[in-house]
C-alpha positions as CSV (number, residue, x, y, z in Angstrom):
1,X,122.6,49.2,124.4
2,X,125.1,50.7,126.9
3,X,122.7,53.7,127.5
4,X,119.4,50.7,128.1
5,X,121.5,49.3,130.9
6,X,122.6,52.4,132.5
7,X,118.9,53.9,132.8
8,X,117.6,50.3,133.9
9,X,120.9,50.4,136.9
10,X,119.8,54.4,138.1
11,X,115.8,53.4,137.6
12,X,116.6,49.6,140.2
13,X,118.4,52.3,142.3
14,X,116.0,55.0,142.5
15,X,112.8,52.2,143.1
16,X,115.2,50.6,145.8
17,X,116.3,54.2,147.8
18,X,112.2,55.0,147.7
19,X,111.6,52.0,148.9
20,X,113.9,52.2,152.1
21,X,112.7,56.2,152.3
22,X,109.2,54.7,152.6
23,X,109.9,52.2,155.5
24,X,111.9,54.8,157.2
25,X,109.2,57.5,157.1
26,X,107.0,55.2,158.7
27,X,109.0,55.4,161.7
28,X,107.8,59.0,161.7
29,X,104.4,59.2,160.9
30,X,102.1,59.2,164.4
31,X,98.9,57.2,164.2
32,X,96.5,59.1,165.7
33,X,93.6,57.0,165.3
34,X,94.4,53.4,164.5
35,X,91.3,50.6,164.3
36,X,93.4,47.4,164.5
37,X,96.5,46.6,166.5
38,X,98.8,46.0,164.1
39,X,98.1,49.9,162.7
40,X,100.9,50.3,165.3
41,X,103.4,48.7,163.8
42,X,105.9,51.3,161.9
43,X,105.8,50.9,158.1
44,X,103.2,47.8,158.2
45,X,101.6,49.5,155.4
46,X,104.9,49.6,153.1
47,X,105.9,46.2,154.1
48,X,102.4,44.8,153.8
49,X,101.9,46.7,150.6
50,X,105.4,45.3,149.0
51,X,104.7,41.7,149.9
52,X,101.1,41.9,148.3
53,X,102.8,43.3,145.1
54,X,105.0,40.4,144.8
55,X,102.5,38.1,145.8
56,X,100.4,39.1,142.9
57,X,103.1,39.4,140.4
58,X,104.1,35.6,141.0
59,X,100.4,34.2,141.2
60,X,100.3,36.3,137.8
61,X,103.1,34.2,135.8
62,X,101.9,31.1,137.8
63,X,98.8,31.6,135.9
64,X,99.7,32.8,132.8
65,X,102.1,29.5,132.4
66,X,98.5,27.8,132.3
67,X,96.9,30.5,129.9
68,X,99.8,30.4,127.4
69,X,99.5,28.8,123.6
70,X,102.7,26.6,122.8
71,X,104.1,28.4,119.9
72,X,102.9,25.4,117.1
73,X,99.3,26.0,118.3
74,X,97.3,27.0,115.1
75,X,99.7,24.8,113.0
């Protein structure tokens, strides 16, 4: 059990130093050829791209809280 929670600390670690290495590289990237205005903005993509991730994960157990069986169902 030790070893679970030691792989599950270094895995929240690793997501959470890519995540920072993502925003901070978008600080470096030039944008050449942007259509929209906000295609300026450094690391829109990453930031835009988190919050849409957690947006879907919590419309996703909003909805499966009305898709679930009770556990007496089929009694």
């Amino acid at each position: 059990m030790n070893e679970l929670a030691s792989m599950e600390r270094l895995l929240k670690k690793l997501f959470y130093l890519l995540v920072v290495l993502s925003i901070l590289l978008g600080f470096f990237v030039k944008k050449e050829h942007s259509l929209f205005g906000w295609h300026e903005i450094p690391a829109v993509e990453a930031i835009f791209g988190g919050i849409g991730a957690l947006l879907l994960l919590m419309a996703g157990k909003f909805l499966a809280s009305f898709a679930s069986k009770k556990e007496d169902f089929y009694d």
